[in-house]
C-alpha positions in Angstrom: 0.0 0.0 0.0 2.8 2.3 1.2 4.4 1.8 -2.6 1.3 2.7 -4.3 1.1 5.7 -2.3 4.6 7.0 -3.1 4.1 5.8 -7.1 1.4 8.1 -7.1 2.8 10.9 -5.0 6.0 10.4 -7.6 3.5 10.8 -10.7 1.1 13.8 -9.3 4.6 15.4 -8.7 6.2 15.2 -12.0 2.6 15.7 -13.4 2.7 19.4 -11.3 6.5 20.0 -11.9 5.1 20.7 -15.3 3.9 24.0 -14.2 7.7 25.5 -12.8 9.6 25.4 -16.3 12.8 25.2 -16.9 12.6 29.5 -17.0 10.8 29.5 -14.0 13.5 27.5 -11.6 16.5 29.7 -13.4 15.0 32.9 -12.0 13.6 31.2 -9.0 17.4 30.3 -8.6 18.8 33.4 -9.0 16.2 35.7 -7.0 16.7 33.4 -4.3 20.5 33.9 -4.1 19.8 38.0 -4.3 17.5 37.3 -1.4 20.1 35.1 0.5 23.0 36.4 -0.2 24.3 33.6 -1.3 23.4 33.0 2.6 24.5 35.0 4.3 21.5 36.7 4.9 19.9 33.5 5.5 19.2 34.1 9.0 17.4 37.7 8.6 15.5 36.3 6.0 13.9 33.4 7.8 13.4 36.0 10.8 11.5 38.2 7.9 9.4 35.3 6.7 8.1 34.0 10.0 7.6 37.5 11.0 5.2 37.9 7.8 3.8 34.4 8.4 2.1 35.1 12.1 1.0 38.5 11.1 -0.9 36.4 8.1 -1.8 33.6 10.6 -1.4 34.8 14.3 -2.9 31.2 15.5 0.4 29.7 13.9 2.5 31.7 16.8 1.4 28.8 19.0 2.5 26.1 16.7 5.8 27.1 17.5 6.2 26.9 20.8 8.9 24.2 21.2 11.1 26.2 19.5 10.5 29.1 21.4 8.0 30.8 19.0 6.5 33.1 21.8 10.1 35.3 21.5 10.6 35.0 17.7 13.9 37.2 18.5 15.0 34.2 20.9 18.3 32.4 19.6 16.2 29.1 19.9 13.4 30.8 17.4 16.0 32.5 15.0 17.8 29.0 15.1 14.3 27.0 13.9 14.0 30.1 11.1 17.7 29.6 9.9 16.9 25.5 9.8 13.5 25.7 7.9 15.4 29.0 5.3 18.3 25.8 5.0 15.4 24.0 4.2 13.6 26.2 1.5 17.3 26.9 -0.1 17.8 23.1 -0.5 14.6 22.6 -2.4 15.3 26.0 -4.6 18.6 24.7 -5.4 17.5 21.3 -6.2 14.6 22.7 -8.6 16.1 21.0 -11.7 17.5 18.0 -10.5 13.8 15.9 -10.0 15.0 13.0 -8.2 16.9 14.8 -5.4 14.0 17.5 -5.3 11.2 14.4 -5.0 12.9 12.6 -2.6 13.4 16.0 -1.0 10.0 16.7 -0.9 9.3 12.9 0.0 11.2 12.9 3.7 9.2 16.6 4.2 6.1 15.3 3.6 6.3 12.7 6.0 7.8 15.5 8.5 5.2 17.5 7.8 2.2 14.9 7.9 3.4 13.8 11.5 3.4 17.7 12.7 -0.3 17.8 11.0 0.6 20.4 8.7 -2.3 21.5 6.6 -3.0 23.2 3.4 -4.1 26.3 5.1 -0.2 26.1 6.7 1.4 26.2 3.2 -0.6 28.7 1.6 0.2 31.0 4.1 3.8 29.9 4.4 3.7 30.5 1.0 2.2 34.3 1.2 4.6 35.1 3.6 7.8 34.1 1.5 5.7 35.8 -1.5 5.5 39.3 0.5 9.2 38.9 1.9 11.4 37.7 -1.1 10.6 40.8 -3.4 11.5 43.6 -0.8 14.9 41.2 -0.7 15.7 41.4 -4.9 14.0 44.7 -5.3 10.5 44.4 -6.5 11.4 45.5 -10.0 13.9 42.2 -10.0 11.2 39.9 -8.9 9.3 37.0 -11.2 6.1 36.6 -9.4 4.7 34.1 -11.7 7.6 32.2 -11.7 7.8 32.1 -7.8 3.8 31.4 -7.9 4.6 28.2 -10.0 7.9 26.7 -9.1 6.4 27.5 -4.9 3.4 25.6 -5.8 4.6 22.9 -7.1 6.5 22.4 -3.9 3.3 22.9 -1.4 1.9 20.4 -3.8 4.1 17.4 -2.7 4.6 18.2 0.7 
């Protein structure tokens, strides 16, 4: 059962990877290392995008309690942002390489299934990378239709 699952998980994804061209995960790429700084700026950046993500979803302040989420200037919070940025960088820089991105996406799915992640979660996860990552390139620099499709794609499979 547990192979049939991931066959079709492995076919819905290639079926959505469709959508992030070849274009798309270039400037994804490349906006993303602007945004980093080749990452260096990885930790105010994942301070920015979780900052943006409670003041789109204040209930999600509490899902972060174990990592200190009620100080989100705490080392212990600013250490989880860094970690999950680390996380979001992997998957960018892995765009065009689809095994390493599935199997990516595979091992966070299951993290994120057993944490009861839902689709309400990603959407606004996705917002608040959406509002942060342009202010980071310069808005004039920034693909938002390319972000839309190649970020989909990845709330998709996880």
């Amino acid at each position: 059962m547990n192979s049939m699952f991931v066959l079709f998980a492995m076919a819905a994804f290639v079926a959505a990877a469709r959508g992030c061209s070849p274009l798309d995960r270039i400037l994804v790429k490349a906006e993303w290392a602007m945004a980093s700084d080749g990452g260096h700026k990885d930790s105010e950046l994942g301070s920015s995008i979780f900052r943006a993500l409670v003041n789109i979803d204040p209930a999600l302040r509490g899902t972060f309690s174990a990592v200190g989420g009620e100080d989100m200037g705490s080392a212990q919070f600013r250490a989880f942002a860094f970690r999950v940025v680390a996380g979001i960088e992997r998957l960018i820089a892995v765009l065009d390489v689809d095994a390493v991105l599935s199997a990516d996406l595979a091992v966070l799915h299951s993290q994120h299934v057993a944490r009861d992640v839902s689709a309400a979660n990603y959407e606004s996860m996705l917002s608040a990378i959406m509002s942060v990552v342009p202010s980071a390139v310069g808005n004039s620099c920034f693909s938002s239709p390319s972000w839309s499709r190649c970020l989909n794609v990845i709330a998709a499979a996880m």
